[in-house]
N, C-alpha and C positions, 0 to 999 in steps of 0.2 A: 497537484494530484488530487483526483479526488478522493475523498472516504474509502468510499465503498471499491475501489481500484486496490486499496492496502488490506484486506482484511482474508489476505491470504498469511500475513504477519504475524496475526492477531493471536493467534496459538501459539507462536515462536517465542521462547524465551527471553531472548533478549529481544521488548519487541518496541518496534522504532518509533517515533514519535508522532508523524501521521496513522499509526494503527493504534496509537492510544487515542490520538483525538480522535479517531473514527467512534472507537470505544464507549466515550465520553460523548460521541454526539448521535450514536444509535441509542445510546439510554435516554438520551431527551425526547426521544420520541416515545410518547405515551401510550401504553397499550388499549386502555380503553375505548380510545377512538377506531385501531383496528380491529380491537373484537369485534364491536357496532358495523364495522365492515364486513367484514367475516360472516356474523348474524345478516347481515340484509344480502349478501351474497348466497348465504343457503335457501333463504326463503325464493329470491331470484331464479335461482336456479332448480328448486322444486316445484314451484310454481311453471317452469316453462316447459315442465315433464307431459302438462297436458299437449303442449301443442305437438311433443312427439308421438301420442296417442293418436292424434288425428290423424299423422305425413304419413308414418311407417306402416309396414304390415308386420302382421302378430307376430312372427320371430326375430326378424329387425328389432322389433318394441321392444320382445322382452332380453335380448341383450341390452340396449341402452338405457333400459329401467333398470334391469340390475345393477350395470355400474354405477347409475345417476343415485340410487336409494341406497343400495349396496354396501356400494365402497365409498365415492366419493364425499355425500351426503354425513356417512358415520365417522369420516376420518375425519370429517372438518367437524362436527360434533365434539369429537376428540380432543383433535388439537384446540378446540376453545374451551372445553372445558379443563384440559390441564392446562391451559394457561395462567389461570388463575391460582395454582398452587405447585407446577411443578416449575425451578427455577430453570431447568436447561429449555424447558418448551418456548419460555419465556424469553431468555436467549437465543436463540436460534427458531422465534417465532416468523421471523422477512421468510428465511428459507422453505420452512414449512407452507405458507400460504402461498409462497411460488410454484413448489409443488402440486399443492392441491389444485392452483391455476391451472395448471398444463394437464392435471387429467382432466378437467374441466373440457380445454380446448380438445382434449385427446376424443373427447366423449360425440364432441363436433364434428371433429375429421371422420367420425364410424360412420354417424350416420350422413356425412357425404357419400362415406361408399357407398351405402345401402341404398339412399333416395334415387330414385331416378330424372324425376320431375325437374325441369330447368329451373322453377321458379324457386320450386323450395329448396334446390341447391342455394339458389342465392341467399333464401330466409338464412339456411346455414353458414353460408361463409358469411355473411351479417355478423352472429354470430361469435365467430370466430375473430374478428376482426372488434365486435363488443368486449371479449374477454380480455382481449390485450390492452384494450385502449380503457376501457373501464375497469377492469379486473384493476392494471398496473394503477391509474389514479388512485380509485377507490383503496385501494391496500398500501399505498404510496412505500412503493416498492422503490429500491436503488437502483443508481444505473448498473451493478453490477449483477442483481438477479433480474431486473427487468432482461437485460441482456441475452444472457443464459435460458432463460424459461421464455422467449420471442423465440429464440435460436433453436431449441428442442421443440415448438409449434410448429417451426417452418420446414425443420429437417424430417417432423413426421405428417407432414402434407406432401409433400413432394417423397417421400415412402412409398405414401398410399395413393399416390394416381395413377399407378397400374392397375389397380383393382376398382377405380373410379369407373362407372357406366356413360361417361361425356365423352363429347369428342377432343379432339386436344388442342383445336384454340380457345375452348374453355378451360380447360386445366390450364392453361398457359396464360389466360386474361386472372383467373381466381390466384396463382401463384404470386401473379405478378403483383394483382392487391394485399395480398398476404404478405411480401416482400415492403410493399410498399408502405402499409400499413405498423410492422415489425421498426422499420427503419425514423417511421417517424415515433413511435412509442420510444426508439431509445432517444432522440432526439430530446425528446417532452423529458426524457426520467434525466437525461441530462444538467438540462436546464434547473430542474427543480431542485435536484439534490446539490447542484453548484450552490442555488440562491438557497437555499436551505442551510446550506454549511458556511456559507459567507453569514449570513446574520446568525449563527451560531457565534461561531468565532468573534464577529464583533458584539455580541455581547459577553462573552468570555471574557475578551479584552476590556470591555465597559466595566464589569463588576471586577477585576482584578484590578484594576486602576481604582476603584473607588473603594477596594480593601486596601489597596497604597498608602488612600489618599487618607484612610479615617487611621492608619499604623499612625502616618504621620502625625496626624493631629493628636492622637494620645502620647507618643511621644515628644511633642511641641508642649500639651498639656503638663506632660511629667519637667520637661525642663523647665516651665514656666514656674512650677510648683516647689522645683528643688532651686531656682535661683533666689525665687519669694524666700524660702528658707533660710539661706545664707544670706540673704539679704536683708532678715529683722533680725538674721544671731549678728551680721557685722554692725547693724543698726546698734541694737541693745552691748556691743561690744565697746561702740563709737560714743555713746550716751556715758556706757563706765568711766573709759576711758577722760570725757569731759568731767566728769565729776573728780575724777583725780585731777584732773589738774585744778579743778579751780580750786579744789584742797590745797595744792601746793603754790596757787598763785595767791590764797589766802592766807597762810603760812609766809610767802616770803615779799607780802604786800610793805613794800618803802614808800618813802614820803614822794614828792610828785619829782622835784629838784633831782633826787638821786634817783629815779627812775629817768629820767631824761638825761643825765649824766653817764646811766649805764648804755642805754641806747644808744649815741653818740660814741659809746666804746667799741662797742659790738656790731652793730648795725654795717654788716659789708653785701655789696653787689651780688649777688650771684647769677654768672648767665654763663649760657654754652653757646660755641663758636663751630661753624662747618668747617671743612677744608680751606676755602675759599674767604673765609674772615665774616661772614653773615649770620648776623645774631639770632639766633634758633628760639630762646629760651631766655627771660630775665625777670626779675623781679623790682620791685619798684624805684628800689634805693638805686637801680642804676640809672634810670629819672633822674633822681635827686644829685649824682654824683657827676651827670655826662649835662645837665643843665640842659636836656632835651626831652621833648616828648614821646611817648611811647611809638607814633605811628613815623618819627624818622628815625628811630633808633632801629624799626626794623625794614626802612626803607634804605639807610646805607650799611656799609662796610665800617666792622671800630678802624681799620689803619686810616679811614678819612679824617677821624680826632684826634690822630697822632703826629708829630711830626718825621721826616723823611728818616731819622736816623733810629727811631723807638720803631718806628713801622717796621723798618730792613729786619730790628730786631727780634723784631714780634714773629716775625715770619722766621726766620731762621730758625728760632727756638720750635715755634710748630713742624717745620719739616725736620728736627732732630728729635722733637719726641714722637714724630710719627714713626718712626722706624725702629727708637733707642728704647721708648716709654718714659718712664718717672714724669717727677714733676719739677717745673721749672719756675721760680720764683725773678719777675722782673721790676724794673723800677720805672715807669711811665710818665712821661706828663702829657696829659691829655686838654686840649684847647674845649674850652665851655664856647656858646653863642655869642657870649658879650667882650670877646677876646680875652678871657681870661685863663691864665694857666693853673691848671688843676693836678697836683703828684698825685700818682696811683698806683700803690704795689700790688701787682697782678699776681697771683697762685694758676699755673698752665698745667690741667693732666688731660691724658689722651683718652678717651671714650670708644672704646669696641664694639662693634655688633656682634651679630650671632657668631660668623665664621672668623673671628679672629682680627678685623681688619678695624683700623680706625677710618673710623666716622666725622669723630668732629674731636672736639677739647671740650671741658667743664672750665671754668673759670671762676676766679673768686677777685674781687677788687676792691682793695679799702684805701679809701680818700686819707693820704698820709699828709695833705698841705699842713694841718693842723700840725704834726708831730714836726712836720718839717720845719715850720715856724716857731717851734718851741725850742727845736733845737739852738737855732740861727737864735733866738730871743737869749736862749740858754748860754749861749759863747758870748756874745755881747756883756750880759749880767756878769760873766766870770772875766770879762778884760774890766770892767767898770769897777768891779767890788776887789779884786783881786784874790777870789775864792783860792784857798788850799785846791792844791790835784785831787788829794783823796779825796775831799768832802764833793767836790765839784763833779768827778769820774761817779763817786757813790751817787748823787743827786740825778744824775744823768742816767746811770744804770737801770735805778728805779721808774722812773719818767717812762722809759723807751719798753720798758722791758711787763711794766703795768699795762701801758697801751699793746704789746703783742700777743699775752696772754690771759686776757679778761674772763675769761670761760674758765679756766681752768680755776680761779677762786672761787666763784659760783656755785660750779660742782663739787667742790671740794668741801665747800659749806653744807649743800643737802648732806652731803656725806656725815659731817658731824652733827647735822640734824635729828640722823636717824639713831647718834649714839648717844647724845647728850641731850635731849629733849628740844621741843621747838624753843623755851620761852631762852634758855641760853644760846641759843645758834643766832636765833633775831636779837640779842643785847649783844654777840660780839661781832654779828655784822653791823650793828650799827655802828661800832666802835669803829672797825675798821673801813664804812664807807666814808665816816667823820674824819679818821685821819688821813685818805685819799686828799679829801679835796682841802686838808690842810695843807699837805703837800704841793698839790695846785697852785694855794694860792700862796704859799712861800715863793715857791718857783713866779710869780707873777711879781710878787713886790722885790725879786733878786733882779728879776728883767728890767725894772723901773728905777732900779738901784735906792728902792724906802728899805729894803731891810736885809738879814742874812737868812740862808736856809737852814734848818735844824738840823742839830746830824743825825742821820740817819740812824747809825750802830746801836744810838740808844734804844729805840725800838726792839730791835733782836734781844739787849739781852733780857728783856722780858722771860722771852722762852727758853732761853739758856739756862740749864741746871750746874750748878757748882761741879767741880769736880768730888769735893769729900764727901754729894750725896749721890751720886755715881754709884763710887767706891763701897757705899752703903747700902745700897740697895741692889749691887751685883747683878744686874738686869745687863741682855747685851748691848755693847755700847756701838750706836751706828752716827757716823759721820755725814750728814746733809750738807751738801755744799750747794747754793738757793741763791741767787742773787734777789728773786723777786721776794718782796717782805711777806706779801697775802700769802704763795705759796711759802714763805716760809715758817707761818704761824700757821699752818691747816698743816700742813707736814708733820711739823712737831707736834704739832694737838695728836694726828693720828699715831705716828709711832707713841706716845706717850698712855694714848689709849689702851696699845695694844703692850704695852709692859715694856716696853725697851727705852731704854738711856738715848733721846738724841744729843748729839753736838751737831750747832753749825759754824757754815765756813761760806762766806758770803763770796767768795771767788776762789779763780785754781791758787792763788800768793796763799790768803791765809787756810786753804787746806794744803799745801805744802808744809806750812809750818806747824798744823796740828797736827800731822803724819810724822814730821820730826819728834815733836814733845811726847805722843802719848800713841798708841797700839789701840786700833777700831777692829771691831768683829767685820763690819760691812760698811762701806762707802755709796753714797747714793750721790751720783757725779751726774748735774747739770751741764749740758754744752755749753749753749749761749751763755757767755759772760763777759762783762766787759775786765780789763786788764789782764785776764789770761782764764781762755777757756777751756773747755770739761778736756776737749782731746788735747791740749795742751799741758796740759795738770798731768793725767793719765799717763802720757810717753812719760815724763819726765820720774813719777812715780814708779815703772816698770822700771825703768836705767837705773835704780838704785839711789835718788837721788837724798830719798828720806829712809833710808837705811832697808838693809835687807827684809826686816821684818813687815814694813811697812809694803816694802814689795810683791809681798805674795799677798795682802789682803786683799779680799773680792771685791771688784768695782761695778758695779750696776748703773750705767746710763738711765737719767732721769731725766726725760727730754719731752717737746709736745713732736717733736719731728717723729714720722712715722715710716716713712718711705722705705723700701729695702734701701735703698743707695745710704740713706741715713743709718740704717742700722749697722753696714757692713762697714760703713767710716767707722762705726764705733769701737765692734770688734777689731778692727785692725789698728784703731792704737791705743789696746791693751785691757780693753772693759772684758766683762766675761759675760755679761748678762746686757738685757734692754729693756728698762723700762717706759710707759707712753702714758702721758699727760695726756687728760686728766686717768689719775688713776684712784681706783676705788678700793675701798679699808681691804676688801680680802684680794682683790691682788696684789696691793700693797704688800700685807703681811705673810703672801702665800711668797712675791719672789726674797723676802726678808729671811724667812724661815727655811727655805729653798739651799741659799747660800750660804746660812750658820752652820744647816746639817754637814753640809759638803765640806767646810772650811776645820769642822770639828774630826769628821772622819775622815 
């Protein structure tokens, strides 16, 4: 539709969205150029007042001088001089000079009637037919008052040719030009004001897209400037961050040997697995562990390095933790390139996306051939030398039990780092990395049958305090039951720290029998152990079996298992609490404190 079609809108209230852009595209049009019109229109048309001097005779004249000086000449005088300061002139300035047109033309059509003369009839409708066709350019008038002030010229010529002095296939040829003439002027205002509003609007469109386009880019500027931001505060975060560690890697700097002892302890696989068995994710030790290169490790499937019965199993476990969860701990042997077999105890948890559904599995794999070898070496040495059960079962406990929890002395260390000062934490890690690999190498000369292995017990009762200084120092008395030695000297260093009496009890046998002999504030129960473990201890502890009193004391699992499924084994034979390796001095002594309170009140 065009513009000037809606600006019967334009007044209305609610007014529609073509009557705004009309709104917004009659104000682009600039008045100055239509005054200048306006101005060369009066001069036009005072100027051709003489040639009425000439046609007409003196009463004719002086009517169409008076209108032409009169009126028309003063109103247009008028209207251009308030146009310059009043704002509705200004507004409504199209209308006004359509107006003044059509007296123009009106002034035309008089002295038709008056003239008689054929020729100057014609000079007239000339004329008449200049006013529209020029008047409408020059004023660049819309098609909706071009229309309307054509239509009021045509309907007051065909008025006045009753009173016209021609005959009437004049009137009828000048009509027909004046119709014809009418019909192309709207034609013309057509055209114009279409192309006129079309390149309005695509510049509208032009400059709103390129205020788009410059939002954008200050917004593209701000995000660019607030990422820069968090991106030198996580830089200078990432820098901090470096400088602690190398603090702490300065601090817990060992000699070259027990650093490559410790690696070899800890150093496990980690990759993540699809549905379908395709290695998503790994780091390098599974290189080193599957004796393959990175680009076939993720060109096959891991069941292709298993055999037919670890595969079935492999899979079975992921279709039950896809649907059950937890984590599922398996024993592998996995074929290297050079046909070599490889044990691998795999750690399987299931990985969720967004909506709840599994994805894939995370995986953990540590090369166990080594422990497995040690074992097999370990049973041999004990038919060879004819080791004692105990010493041989303790020997063994230690062995197995150092290799599954290597972390957790570590951290246990920074722990007494931070209480005891560096220069003690680094002289009793040395001690006890020194007596690791004594251990080692006893277990090596037991395999070769050159010597015997030392007992173990001795070590513990390092940290064993007497009972009469117990007694003495009425501090509460907490029962550690620890098969591991590391954990067992960081344990007691901590409770020891923190003001409480430990005793330990290196499996569930002999914390049964300190449960018999002597009454603990708090029990800190181990699962893993060999000869009888924590939940084993536990039931037999609830049944009464070390006496009623011993009964009711609080038991606190002290375990690295983390799992709900692990924790609700616990609960359910008979512990009251859960603690998770590694654990740190104030959770320590928050769940210690926890259960004095409770046990007292």
């Amino acid at each position: 539709m065009l513009p000037s079609l809606t600006s019967k809108n334009i007044n209305q209230r609610e007014r529609s969205l073509e009557a705004k852009a009309f709104l917004s595209f009659f104000n682009e049009k600039i008045l100055p150029s239509r005054r200048m019109a306006v101005a060369f229109s009066i001069f036009f048309y005072g100027i051709s007042g003489f040639l009425d001097a000439a046609l007409l005779e003196k009463r004719e004249l002086y009517i169409i001088l008076s209108i032409r000086y009169l009126v028309v000449i003063p109103l247009a005088f008028l209207a251009l001089g308030l146009s310059f300061k009043v704002k509705w002139v200004q507004r409504h300035f199209e209308p006004i000079v359509s107006f003044l047109l059509y007296l123009c033309a009106l002034s035309m059509i008089l002295m038709v009637v008056f003239v008689e003369n054929v020729h100057v009839l014609s000079l007239y409708m000339f004329g008449i037919l200049l006013v529209i066709f020029v008047g409408y350019s020059l004023q660049r008038l819309f098609f909706f008052w071009a229309s309307i002030t054509g239509a009021l010229i045509l309907i007051s010529f065909v008025a006045a040719t009753p009173w016209m002095s021609m005959e009437k296939n004049h009137v009828t040829t000048y009509a027909l030009q004046l119709f014809c003439g009418y019909v192309a002027s709207i034609i013309g205002a057509y055209f114009m004001e279409s192309v006129s509003y079309s390149e309005y609007l695509s510049r509208k469109e032009t400059e709103a897209q390129r205020i788009k386009v410059d939002e954008l880019n200050a917004g593209l500027e701000l995000r660019v400037e607030e990422r820069t931001r968090i991106y030198n505060e996580k830089a200078k975060e990432a820098e901090r961050l470096l400088e602690q560690q190398q603090v702490v890697e300065r601090t817990l700097r060992m000699t070259e040997k027990q650093h490559r002892d410790l690696l070899e302890i800890v150093e496990d696989a980690c990759f993540e697995l699809d549905l379908e068995g395709r290695i998503q994710y790994f780091n390098t030790a599974l290189c080193r562990i599957t004796g393959r290169p990175s680009s076939e490790i993720r060109a096959n499937r891991f069941f292709f390095w298993l055999n037919v019965d670890d595969a079935t199993l492999l899979r079975k476990q992921m279709e039950s933790k896809a649907h059950v969860g937890g984590t599922a701990i398996l024993s592998l042997d996995l074929q290297k390139p050079d046909e070599d077999i490889v044990s691998v105890r795999l750690s399987l948890s299931p990985i969720e996306d967004g909506q709840s559904r599994i994805s894939g599995f995370r995986c953990v794999a540590r090369d166990t051939s080594r422990e497995v070898r040690l074992k097999t070496e370990l049973n041999t040495a004990r038919q060879n030398q004819n080791l004692s059960e105990n010493q041989h079962l303790k020997f063994l406990r230690h062995m197995a039990h150092s290799l599954r929890t290597p972390m957790n002395a570590i951290l246990g260390g920074l722990h007494l780092l931070k209480e005891n000062g560096a220069s003690l934490v680094l002289g009793e890690a040395s001690e006890h990395m020194q007596g690791v690999l004594e251990d080692i190498q006893d277990y090596i000369q037991l395999a070769e049958g050159q010597g015997q292995a030392r007992p173990v017990e001795e070590k513990s009762k390092v940290q064993r305090l007497s009972q009469e200084e117990r007694n003495e120092k009425m501090y509460p008395l907490i029962l550690l039951v620890e098969d591991n030695i590391i954990n067992q000297k960081i344990t007691m260093k901590l409770l020891e720290i923190k003001k409480y009496t430990p005793d330990l009890a290196e499996n569930g046998f002999q914390a049964l029998e300190k449960l018999e002999k002597q009454s603990y504030n708090l029990v800190l129960m181990d699962v893993q152990m060999p000869e009888m473990d924590g939940l084993t201890a536990t039931r037999k502890i609830r049944e009464g079996l070390c006496g009623k009193e011993a009964a009711l004391t609080p038991i606190v699992a002290f375990t690295a298992h983390a799992s709900s499924q692990d924790r609700q084994a616990c609960l359910d034979a008979g512990m009251d609490d859960v603690l998770t390796k590694p654990a740190r001095p104030e959770g320590l002594q928050s769940m210690v404190e926890k259960w004095l309170r409770r046990k007292e009140s």
